[in-house]
C-alpha positions as CSV (number, residue, x, y, z in Angstrom):
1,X,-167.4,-148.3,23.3
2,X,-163.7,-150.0,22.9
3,X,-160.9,-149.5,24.6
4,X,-156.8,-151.1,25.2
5,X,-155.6,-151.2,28.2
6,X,-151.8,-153.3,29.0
7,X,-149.9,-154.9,32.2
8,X,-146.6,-156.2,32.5
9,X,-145.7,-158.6,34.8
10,X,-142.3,-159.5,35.9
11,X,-142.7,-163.7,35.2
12,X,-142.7,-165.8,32.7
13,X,-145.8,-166.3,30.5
14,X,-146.1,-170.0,31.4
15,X,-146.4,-168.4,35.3
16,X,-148.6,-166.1,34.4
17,X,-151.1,-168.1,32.7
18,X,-151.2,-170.2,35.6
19,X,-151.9,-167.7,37.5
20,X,-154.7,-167.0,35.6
21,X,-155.8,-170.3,35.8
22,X,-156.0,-170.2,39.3
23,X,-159.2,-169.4,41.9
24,X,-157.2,-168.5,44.3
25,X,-155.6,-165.8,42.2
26,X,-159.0,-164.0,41.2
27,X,-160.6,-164.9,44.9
28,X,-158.1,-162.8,47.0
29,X,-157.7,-160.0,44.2
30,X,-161.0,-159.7,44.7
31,X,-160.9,-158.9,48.3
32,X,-157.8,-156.3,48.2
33,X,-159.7,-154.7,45.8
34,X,-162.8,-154.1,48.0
35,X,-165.4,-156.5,46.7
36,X,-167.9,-157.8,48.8
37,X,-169.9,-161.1,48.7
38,X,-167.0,-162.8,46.2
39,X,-168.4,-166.0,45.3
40,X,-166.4,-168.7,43.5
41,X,-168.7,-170.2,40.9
42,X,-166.8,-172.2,38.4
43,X,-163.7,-173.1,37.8
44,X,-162.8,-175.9,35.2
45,X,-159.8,-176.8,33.2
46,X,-160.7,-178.9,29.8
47,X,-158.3,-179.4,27.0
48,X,-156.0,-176.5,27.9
49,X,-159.1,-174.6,28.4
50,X,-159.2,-172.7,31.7
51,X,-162.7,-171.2,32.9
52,X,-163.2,-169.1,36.2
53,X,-166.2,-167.2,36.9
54,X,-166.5,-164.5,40.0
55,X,-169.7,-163.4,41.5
56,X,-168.9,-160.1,43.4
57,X,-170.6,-156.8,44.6
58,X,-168.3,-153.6,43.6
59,X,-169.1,-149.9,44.3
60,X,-168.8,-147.4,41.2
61,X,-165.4,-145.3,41.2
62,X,-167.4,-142.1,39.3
63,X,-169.8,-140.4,40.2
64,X,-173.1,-140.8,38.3
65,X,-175.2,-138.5,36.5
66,X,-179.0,-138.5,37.1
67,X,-179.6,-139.7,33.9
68,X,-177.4,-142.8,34.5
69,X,-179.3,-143.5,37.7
70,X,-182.2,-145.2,36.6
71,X,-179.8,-148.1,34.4
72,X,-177.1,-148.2,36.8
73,X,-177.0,-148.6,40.8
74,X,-173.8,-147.1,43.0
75,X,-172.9,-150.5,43.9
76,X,-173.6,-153.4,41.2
77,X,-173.2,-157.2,41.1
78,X,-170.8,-158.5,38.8
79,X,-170.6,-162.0,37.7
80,X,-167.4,-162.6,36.0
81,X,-166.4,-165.7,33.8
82,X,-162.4,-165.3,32.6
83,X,-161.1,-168.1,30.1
84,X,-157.8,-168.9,28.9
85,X,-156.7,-171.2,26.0
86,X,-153.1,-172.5,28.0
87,X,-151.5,-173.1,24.8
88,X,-152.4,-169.9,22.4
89,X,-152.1,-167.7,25.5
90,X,-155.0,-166.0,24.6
91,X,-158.6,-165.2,26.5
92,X,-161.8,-163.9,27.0
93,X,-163.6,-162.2,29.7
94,X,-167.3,-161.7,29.9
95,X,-169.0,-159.5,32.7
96,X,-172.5,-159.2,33.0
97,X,-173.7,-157.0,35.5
98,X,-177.1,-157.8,37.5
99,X,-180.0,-155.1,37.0
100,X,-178.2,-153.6,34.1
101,X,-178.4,-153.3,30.2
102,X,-174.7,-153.2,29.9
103,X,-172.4,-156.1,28.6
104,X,-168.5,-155.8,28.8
105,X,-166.5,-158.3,26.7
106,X,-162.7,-158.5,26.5
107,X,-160.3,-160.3,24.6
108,X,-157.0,-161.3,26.2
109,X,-153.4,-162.0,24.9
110,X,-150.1,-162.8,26.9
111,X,-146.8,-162.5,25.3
112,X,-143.4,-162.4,26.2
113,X,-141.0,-160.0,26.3
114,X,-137.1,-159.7,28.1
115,X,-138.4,-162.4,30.4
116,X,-141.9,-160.3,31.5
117,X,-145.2,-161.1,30.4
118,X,-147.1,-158.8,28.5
119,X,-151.1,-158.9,28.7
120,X,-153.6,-157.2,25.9
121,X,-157.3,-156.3,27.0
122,X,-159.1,-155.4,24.2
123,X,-162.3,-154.1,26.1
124,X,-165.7,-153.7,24.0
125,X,-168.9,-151.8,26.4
126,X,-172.4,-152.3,25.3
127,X,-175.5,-150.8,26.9
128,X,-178.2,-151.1,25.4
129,X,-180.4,-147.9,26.6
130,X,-182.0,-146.0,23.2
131,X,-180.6,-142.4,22.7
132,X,-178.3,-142.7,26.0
133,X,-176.5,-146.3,25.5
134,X,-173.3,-144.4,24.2
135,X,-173.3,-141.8,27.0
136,X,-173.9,-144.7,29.8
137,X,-170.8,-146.6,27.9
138,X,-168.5,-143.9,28.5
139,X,-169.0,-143.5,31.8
140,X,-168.0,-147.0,32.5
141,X,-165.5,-146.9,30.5
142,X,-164.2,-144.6,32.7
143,X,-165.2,-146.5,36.0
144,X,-164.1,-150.0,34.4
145,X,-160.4,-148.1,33.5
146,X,-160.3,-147.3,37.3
147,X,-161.5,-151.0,38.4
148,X,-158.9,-152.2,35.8
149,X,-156.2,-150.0,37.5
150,X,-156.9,-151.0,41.2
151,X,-157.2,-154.5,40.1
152,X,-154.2,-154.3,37.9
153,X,-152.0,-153.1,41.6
154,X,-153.7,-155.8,43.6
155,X,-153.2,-158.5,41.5
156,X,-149.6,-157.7,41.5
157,X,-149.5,-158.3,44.9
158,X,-151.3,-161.6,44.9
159,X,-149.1,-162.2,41.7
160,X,-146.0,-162.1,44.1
161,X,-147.2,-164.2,46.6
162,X,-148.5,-167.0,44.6
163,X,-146.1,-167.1,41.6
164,X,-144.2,-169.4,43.5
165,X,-146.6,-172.5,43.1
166,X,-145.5,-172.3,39.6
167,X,-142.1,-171.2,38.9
C-alpha cells in the first residue's frame, strides 16, 4: 500500500537537513511523541551520507480488528534507520517492526520554497500475511498517517528549539 504525505517547515533546506542529521533531533521527538524505551543505535555521517537509526516501543493509534491480532500487537517495537544524502537532499527511511510481517519503506525529498522547506514521504506498506496482507496494510496505513501527524507536530517543536545550532 503507498501513500504521500508533506511538511513544511519554516527554515532553510540546509537547516533542515541538518536537522535531520541530527540524534538529538529524532531522540527527543521521540519522547514528545510518547515512545518508550528510545534507544539511539547508530548514527554516522560518511561522504555526505547521514544515517540514524531509532529503537522505540509505540502504542497503535487504531483500534485493531481480531483478525489483525494475531500479526500485530497493541504496542510494537520499531527499529528505525533514516538516511539522508546532504547534497541531493534526498532520503530513505526503513522501519521494521519486531514480531511482525510488515515492512514500511519511504523515500524522502527536501526542497525549497519562499524560504520554507518542503519535505516528500513517499510511503510504501508491505505485510506479508496470505489473503489478509492488503487488509493489515491499510490499517497501518491508517495508524502510520496518525504517527506521521503527531510526529510531524512534535518535531516542529524540537525543530524550533534546535534550529539554532545551525542557522
Amino acid at each position: 500500500m503507498r501513500f504521500h504525505k508533506q511538511s513544511t517547515y519554516p527554515y532553510p533546506v540546509t537547516t533542515v537537513i541538518q536537522l535531520f542529521s541530527d540524534k538529538d533531533y529524532f531522540l527527543e521527538k521521540h519522547r514528545l511523541t510518547g515512545a518508550q524505551r528510545i534507544q539511539l543505535l547508530e548514527q554516522r555521517l560518511d561522504n555526505g551520507i547521514s544515517t540514524i537509526t531509532v529503537r522505540r516501543d509505540v502504542s497503535l493509534e487504531i483500534p485493531l480488528p481480531a483478525f489483525a491480532r494475531k500479526f500485530i500487537h497493541d504496542t510494537v517495537t520499531l527499529t528505525q534507520t533514516d538516511r539522508w544524502d546532504q547534497t541531493r537532499r534526498t532520503g530513505t527511511l526503513d522501519i521494521h517492526m519486531t514480531g511482525t510481517p510488515a515492512k514500511v519503506t519511504c523515500n524522502m525529498k527536501l526542497s525549497e520554497a519562499n524560504s520554507e522547506t518542503v519535505l516528500d514521504l513517499d510511503f510504501d506498506i508491505e505485510v506479508n500475511v496470505p489473503l489478509v496482507g492488503q487488509k493489515i496494510a491499510a490499517l497501518m496505513a491508517r495508524d502510520l498517517d496518525r504517527k506521521f501527524q503527531r510526529d510531524d507536530e512534535k518535531g516542529k517543536i524540537v525543530m524550533a528549539e534546535l534550529a539554532r545550532r545551525y542557522q
